[in-house]
C-alpha positions in Angstrom: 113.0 136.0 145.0 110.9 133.9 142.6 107.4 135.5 141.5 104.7 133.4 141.5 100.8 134.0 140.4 98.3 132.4 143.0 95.6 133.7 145.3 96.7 135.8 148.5 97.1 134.0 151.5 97.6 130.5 149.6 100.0 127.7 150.8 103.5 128.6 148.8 104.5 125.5 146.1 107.9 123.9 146.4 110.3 125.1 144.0 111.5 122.8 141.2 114.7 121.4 142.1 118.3 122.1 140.7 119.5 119.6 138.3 123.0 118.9 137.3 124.0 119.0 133.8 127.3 116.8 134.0 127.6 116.5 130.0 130.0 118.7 129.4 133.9 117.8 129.7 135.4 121.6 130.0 133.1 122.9 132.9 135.8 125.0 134.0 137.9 125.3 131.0 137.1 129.5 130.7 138.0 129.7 134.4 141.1 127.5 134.7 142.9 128.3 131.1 145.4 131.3 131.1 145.8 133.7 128.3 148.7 132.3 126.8 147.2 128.4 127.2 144.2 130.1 125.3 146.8 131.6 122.4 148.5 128.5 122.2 144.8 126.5 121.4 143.7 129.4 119.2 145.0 127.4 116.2 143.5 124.1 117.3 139.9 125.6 117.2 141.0 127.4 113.6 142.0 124.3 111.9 138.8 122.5 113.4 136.9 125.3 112.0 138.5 124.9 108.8 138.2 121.4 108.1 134.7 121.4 108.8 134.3 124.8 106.6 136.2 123.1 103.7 134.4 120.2 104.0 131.1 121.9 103.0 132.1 124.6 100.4 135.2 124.7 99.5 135.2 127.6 97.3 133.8 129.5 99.7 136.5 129.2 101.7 139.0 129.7 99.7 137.2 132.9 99.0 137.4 134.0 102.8 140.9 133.4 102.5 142.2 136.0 99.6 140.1 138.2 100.6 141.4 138.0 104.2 144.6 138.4 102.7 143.8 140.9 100.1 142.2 143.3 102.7 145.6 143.1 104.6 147.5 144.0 101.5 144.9 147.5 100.8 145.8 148.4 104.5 149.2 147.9 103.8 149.1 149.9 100.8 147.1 152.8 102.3 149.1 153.3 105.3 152.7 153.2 103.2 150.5 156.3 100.9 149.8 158.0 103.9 153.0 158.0 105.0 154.0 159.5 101.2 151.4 161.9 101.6 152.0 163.3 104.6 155.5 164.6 103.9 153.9 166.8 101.5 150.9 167.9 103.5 152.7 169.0 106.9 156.3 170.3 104.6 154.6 172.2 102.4 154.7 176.0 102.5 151.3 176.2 100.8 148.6 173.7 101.2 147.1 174.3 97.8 150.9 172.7 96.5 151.4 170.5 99.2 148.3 168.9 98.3 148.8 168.2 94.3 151.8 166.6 95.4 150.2 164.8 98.1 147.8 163.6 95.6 149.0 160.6 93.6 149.4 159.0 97.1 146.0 160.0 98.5 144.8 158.4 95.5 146.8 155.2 96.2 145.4 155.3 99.7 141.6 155.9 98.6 142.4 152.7 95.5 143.7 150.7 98.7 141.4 151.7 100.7 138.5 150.9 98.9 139.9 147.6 97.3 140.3 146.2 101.0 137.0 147.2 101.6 135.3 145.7 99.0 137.6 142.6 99.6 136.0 142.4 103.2 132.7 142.8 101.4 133.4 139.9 99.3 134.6 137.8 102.4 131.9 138.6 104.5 129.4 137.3 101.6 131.5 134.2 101.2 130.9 133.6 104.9 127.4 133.9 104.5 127.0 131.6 102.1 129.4 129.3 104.3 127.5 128.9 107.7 124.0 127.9 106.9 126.1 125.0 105.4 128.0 124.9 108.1 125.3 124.5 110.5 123.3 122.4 108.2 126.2 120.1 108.4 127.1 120.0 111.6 123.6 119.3 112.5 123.0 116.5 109.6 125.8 114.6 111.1 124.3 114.1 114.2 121.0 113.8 113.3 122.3 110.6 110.9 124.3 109.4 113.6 121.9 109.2 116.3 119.9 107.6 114.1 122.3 104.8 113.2 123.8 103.9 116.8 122.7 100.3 118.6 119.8 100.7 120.7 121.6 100.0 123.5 124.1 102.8 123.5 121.1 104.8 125.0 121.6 102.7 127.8 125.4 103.6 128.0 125.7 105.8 130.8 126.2 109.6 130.3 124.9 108.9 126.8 122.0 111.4 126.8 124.3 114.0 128.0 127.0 114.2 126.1 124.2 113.8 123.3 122.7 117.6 125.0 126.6 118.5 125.2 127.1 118.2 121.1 123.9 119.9 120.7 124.8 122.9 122.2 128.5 122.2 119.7 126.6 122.0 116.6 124.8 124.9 117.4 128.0 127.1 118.0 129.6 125.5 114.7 128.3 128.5 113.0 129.8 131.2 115.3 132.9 129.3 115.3 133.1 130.2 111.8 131.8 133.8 111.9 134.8 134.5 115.1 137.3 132.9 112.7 136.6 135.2 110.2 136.8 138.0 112.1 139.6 137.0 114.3 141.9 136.3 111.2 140.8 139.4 109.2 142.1 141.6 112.7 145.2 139.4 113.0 146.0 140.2 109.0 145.4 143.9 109.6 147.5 144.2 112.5 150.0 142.6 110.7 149.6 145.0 108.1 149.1 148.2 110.5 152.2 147.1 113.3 154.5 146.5 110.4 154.0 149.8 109.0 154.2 151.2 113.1 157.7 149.1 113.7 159.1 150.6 110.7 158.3 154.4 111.4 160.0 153.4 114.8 160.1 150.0 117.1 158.9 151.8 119.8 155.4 152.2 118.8 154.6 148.9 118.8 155.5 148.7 122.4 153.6 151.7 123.5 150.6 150.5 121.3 150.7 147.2 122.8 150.4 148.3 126.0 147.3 150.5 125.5 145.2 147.5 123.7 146.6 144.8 125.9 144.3 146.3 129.1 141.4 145.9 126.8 141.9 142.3 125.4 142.0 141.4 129.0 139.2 143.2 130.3 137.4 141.3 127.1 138.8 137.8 128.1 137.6 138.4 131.8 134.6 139.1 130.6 133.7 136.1 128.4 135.1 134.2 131.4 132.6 136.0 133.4 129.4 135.2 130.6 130.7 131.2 130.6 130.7 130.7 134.5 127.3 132.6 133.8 126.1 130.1 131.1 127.5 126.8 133.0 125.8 127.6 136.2 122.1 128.4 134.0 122.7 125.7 131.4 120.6 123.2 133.5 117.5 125.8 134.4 117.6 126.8 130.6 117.4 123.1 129.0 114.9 122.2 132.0 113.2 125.3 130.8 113.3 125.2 127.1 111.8 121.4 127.6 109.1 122.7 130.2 108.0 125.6 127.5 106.9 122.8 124.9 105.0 120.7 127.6 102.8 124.2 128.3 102.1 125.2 124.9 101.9 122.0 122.9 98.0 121.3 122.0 98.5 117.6 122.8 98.5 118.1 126.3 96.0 121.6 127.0 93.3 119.3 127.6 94.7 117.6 130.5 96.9 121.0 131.8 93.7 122.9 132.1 91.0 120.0 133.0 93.4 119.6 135.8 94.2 122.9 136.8 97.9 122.4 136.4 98.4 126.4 135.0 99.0 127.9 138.5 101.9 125.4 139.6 103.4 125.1 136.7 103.3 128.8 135.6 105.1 128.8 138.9 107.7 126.4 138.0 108.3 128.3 134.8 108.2 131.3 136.4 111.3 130.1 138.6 113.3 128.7 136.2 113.2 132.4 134.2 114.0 133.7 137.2 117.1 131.6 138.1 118.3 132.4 134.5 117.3 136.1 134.4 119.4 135.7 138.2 122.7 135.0 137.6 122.5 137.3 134.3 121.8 140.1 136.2 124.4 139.0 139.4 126.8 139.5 137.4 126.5 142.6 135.3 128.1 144.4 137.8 131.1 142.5 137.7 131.5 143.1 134.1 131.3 146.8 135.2 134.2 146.8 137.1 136.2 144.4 134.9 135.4 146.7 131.9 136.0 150.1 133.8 139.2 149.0 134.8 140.3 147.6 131.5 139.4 150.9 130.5 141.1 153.2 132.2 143.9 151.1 132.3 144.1 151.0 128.4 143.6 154.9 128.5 146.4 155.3 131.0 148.8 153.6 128.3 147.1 155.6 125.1 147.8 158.9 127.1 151.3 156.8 127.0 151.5 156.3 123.4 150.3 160.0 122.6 153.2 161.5 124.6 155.9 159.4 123.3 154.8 160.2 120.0 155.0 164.1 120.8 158.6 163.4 122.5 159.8 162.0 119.5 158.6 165.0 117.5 159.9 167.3 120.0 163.2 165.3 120.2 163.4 165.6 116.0 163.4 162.0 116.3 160.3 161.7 114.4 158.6 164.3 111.6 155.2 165.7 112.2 154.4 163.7 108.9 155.4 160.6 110.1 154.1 161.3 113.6 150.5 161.7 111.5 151.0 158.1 109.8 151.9 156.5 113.3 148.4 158.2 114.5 146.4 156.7 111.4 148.2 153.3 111.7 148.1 152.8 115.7 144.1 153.6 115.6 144.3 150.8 113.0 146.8 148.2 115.0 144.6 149.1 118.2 141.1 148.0 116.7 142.7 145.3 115.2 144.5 143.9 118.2 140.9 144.3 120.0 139.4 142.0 117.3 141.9 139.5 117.5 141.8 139.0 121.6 138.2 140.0 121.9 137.2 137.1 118.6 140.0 135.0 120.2 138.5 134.7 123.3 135.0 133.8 121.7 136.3 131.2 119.3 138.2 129.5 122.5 134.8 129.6 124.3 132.6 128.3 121.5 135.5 125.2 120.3 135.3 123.9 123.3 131.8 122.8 122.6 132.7 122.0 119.6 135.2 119.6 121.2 132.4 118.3 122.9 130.7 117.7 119.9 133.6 115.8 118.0 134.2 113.8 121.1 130.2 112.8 120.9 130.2 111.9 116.5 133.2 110.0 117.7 131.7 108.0 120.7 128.1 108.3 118.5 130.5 106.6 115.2 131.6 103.4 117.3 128.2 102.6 118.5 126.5 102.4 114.9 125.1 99.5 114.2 127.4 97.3 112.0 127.2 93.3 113.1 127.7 91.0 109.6 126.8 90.7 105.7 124.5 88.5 106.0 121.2 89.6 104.4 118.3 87.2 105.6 115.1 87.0 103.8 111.6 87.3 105.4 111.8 84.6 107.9 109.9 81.1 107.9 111.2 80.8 111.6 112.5 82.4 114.1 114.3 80.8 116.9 115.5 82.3 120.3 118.6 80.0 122.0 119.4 80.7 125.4 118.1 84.7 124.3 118.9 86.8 127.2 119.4 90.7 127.8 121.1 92.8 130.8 121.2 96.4 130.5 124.2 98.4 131.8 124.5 98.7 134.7 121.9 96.6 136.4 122.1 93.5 138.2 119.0 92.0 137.4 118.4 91.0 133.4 115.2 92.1 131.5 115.3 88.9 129.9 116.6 85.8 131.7 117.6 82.8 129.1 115.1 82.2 126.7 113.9 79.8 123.9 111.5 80.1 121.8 110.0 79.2 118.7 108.1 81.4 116.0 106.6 80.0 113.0 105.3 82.0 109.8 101.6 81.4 109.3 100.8 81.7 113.4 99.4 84.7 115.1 101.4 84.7 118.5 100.6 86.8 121.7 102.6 87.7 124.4 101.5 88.8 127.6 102.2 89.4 130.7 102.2 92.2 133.7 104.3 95.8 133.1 107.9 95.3 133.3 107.6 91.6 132.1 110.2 92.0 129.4 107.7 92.2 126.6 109.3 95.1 124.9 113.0 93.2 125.2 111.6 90.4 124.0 110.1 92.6 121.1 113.5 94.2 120.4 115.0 91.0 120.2 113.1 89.1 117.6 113.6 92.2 115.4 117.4 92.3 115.7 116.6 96.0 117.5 118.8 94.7 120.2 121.5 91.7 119.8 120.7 89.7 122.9 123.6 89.8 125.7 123.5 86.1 125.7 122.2 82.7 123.4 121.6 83.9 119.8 118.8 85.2 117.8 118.3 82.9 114.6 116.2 83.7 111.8 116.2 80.5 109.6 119.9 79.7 109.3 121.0 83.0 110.2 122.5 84.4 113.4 121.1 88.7 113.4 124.2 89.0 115.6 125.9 88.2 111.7 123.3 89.9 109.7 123.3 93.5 108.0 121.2 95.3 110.2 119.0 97.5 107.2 118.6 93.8 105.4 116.8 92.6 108.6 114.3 95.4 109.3 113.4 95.3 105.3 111.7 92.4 106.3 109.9 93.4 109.8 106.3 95.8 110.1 106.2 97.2 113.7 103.4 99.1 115.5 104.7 100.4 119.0 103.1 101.8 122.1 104.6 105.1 120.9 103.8 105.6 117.5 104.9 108.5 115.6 102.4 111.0 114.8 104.8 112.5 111.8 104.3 115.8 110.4 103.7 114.8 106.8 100.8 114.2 104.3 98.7 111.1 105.1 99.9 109.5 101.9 103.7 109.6 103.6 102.6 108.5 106.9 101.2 105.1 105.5 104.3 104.8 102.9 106.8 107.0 104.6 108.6 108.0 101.3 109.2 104.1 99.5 108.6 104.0 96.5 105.1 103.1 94.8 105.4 101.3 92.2 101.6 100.7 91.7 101.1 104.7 92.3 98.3 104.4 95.6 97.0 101.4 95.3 99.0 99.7 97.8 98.5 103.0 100.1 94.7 102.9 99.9 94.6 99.1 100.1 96.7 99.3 103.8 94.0 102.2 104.5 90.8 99.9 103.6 92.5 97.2 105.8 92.6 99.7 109.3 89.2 101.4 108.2 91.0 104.5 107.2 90.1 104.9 103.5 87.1 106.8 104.3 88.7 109.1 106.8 91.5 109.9 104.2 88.6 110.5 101.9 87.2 113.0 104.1 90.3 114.6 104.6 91.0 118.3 102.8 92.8 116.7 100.7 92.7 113.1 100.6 96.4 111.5 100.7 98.2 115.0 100.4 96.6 116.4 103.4 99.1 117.5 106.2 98.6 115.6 109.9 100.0 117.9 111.8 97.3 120.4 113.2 99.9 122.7 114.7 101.7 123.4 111.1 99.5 125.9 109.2 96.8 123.9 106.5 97.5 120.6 108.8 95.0 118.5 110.3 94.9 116.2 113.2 93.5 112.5 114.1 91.9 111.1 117.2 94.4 108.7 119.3 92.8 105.7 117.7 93.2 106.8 114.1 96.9 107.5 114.7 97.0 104.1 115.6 95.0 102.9 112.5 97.2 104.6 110.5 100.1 102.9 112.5 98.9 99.9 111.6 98.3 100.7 107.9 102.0 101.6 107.6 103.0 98.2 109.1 100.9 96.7 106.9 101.8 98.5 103.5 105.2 97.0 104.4 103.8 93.4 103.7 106.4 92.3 106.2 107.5 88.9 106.9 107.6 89.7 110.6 104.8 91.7 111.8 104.4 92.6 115.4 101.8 95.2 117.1 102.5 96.2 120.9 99.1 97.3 122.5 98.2 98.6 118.7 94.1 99.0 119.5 94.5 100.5 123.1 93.2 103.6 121.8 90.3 102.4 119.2 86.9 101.8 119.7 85.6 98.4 119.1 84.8 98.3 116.1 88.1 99.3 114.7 89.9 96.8 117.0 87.5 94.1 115.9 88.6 95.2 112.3 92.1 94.9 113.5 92.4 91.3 114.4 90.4 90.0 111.8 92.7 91.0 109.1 95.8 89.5 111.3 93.6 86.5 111.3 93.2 86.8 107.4 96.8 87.9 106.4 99.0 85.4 109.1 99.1 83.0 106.2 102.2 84.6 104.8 104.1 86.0 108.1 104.8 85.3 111.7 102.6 87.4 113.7 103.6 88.3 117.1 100.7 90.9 119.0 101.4 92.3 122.4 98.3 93.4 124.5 97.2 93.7 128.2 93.4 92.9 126.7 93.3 89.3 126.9 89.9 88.9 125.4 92.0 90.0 122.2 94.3 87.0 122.3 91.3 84.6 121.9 92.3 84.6 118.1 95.6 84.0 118.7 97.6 80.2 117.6 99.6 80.2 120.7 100.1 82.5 124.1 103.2 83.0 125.7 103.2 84.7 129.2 106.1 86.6 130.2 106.9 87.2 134.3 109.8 89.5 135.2 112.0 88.7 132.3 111.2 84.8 132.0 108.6 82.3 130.2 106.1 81.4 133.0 103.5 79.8 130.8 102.3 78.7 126.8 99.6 77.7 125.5 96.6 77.9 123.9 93.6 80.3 124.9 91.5 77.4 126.4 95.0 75.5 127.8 95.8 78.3 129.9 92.5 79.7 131.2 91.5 75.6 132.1 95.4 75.7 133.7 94.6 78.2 136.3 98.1 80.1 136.9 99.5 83.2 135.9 97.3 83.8 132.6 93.5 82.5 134.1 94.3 85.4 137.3 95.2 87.9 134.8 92.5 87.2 132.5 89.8 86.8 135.8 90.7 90.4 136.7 90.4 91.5 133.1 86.8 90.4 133.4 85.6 91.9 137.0 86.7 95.6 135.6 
């Protein structure tokens, strides 16, 4: 029963509701796969692992690999000199005797021994030095390919969750690589150990087999058992990791305790731990059972393995001394066989998010952006033909047919109620989004023919969102390209927003840190993040610039300061501004009005207020607030 914090006697909150979480395409895979389907994929997962293991270090791998085999060989080697030495040991009348002749092979052993230890040494560093890559890969390639797919494949349905899906398989990349380690190294010593066992006598590897076997399945049951665990919490767990940054994040205390949101959702968070914490804790005692079965079971069998031994010594089938090497060399085939079901098992658990996460870089590699050659230059004119947009899925399109005309040298502004089609319209004109019908020209060129990079060279943009990025105010005006007139350009975009003093007054200047929660950073108000929003659209010097509600946050004088240098720079670009404050467009050349998805009026300022439709209502209620 969910605990919750509140006074005594008050009204009990709903519960949050159960989500689904239908990203992943082996939901049942643990539960429905037998052990031999699991051996038979074993090698599927290890040659994924591989490749992407080579891919990032190749030396290291290679590494892994001798030393794997190298370790095999020492265990090899000490078991055959235990077997020499034990001859000696157990024949001899005195021990003192028995054991100088004993003692070339002990020596062997100890050499062996230790050379196979330090080889697992040696592999364990290499794989050290092998997964931070690993992960660092894994997680660079979807990072660079989310950031390179179409727009629109966010719109493609089950998009976002097979996105959450490869998460998850990037983050298991790196014990992918750690189980195949340790998987292989047991399967080469119980290579090593059962071919020592089969040649003292076949038998033993029967008997040994049998006593292990109980174990590996107990193990497999019970990493079936912890993935029916982690499949039925994966949706409380994302819901909960996502809540946790909503609760502590400083952007949003002010409004969680103004409001006094903590009770509720302390509540809420409290139920999703406890829906976790749940079905964790229903099912430990299933893994009791499972294991103390397995257990018994496997000790049954070693009870087994230990009389059969002491029949064949009984029988003079088998010496003492070579009874002694079958004991050394079973307790070395039994933990090895252990590793290689119980690491078996994990690996076929984690590849199959891996799988998922292949599956998505695949999906994620046909949905980069990659249209035409064609490299436009800043445009003089941009003309929309027919332009029209339909997301997936839905029967009514964000843009119906459009044409339009954009000239450099006017200041533009488009308007129109919420769900209009402004920011379709927006994507459009920027080649964000290749319309689903008609063309997008700038000058001569169709974007739906143009290298994508070679169009947004040319375009500044200031969205409703703008990033408030974690990096030194010099980067966030520049973000990285290179200055060619050191910070001129930098503090002249900063002069243009009125941010030169506040950099000024910064810590330190252009190298101060804007990100409070980081230690040394600092933080802006809202409307200087959107000053410096601007700045970096304007450092740009684009051809296209376009600002979407980019003073909704300033005070007036800064949004005075605003559209008085659009007024002064449109000479040189086509300026397209997209606010709900209609006093603002007064400065505009031209207004176009948007209404659900089509071009209900244009005109100028004066045209459209003296017309009385669509613009003259909106801008009357603008003035009775």
């Amino acid at each position: 029963m969910p605990r919750q914090e509140g006074r005594a006697g008050a009204p009990r909150p709903s519960a949050p509701p159960e989500l689904g979480y239908t990203g992943r395409a082996h939901s049942r895979a643990m539960e429905d796969t037998s052990l031999v389907d699991m051996a038979r994929r074993i090698p599927a997962a290890l040659g994924a692992t591989f490749r992407l293991a080579w891919s990032v270090d190749r030396r290291m791998v290679a590494t892994v690999l001798v030393c794997q085999v190298l370790s095999g060989i020492g265990t090899a080697v000490m078991l055959a000199a235990v077997a020499d030495a034990m001859g000696p040991l157990f024949g001899a009348t005195h021990p003192a005797a028995g054991l100088r002749e004993a003692g070339p092979s002990l020596l062997v052993a100890g050499v062996a021994l230790g050379a196979g230890s330090g080889a697992w040494i040696v592999a364990d560093w290499a794989t050290r030095r092998l997964n931070p890559q690993v992960a660092s890969a894994a997680d660079l390639a979807m990072v660079d390919l989310l950031m390179r797919v179409e727009l629109s494949a966010y719109d493609e349905e089950g998009f976002t969750d097979r996105s959450q899906a490869a998460e998850t398989g990037a983050l298991r990349a790196v014990d992918l690589a750690e189980d195949a380690k340790n998987m292989t190294n047991g399967l080469v010593q119980l290579v090593s150990a059962a071919s020592v066992l089969t040649v003292l006598h076949p038998l033993l590897l029967g008997v040994l087999l049998l006593s292990v076997v109980p174990r590996g399945m107990g193990g497999v049951i019970s990493a079936r058992i912890d993935y029916r665990v982690f499949d039925a919490s994966v949706s409380a767990r994302n819901t909960r990791g996502m809540m946790r940054w909503f609760l502590t994040t400083p952007t949003l205390a002010d409004e969680l305790r103004a409001n006094t949101m903590r009770p509720y959702l302390h509540f809420w968070y409290r139920t999703m731990c406890d829906r976790v914490e749940g079905r964790a804790l229903a099912a430990a005692p299933l893994h009791l059972r499972v294991n103390t079965f397995a257990a018994s079971l496997s000790g049954v069998f070693t009870v087994g393995m230990w009389g059969s031994l002491a029949a064949l010594v009984v029988s003079d089938r088998m010496t003492l001394a070579l009874a002694g090497t079958a004991i050394v060399a079973s307790q070395t085939a039994g933990r090895s066989l252990n590793s290689v079901i119980r690491y078996g098992a994990a690996m076929f658990h984690h590849a199959l998010y891996l799988d998922d996460y292949h599956r998505f870089l695949g999906r994620a590699g046909e949905l980069t952006t990659r249209r035409g050659g064609a490299k436009p230059e800043a445009p003089a004119e941009i003309r929309l033909t027919g332009a029209a947009f339909s997301y997936p899925e839905k029967r009514t399109p964000a843009l119906h047919p459009v044409s339009l005309t954009l000239r450099r040298g006017e200041v533009v502004a488009l308007v129109g109620e919420n769900g209009a089609g402004k920011s379709t319209l927006v994507r459009l004109l920027t080649g964000l989004t290749l319309p689903t019908a008609g063309s997008v020209h700038w000058d001569d060129t169709d974007l739906a023919t143009a290298d994508a990079e070679s169009v947004w060279r040319h375009v500044g943009l200031v969205p409703q969102q703008n990033g408030h990025w974690p990096l030194a105010a010099r980067e966030n005006i520049d973000l990285g390209q290179p200055r060619t007139h050191g910070d001129d350009l930098v503090w002249q975009a900063a002069e243009q927003v009125g941010m030169d003093e506040v950099i000024r007054e910064l810590p330190a200047g252009l190298d101060t840190l804007l990100a409070r929660s980081l230690w040394g950073g600092h933080e802006l108000s809202g409307g200087q993040w959107q000053r410096l929003a601007c700045a970096r659209a304007m450092y740009r010097s684009p051809g296209l610039l376009i600002l979407d509600e980019p003073t909704s946050e300033m005070d007036a004088r800064g949004e005075h300061r605003i559209f008085s240098e659009l007024r002064g720079m449109a000479r040189d670009r086509i300026t397209l501004v997209v606010t709900h404050r209609l006093d603002n467009v007064k400065m505009a050349d031209r207004i176009i009005v948007l209404d659900k998805g089509s071009i209900r009026e244009e005109g100028t300022f004066g045209q459209l207020t003296d017309a009385g439709g669509l613009f003259a209502e909106l801008y009357a209620l603008s003035q009775d607030r």
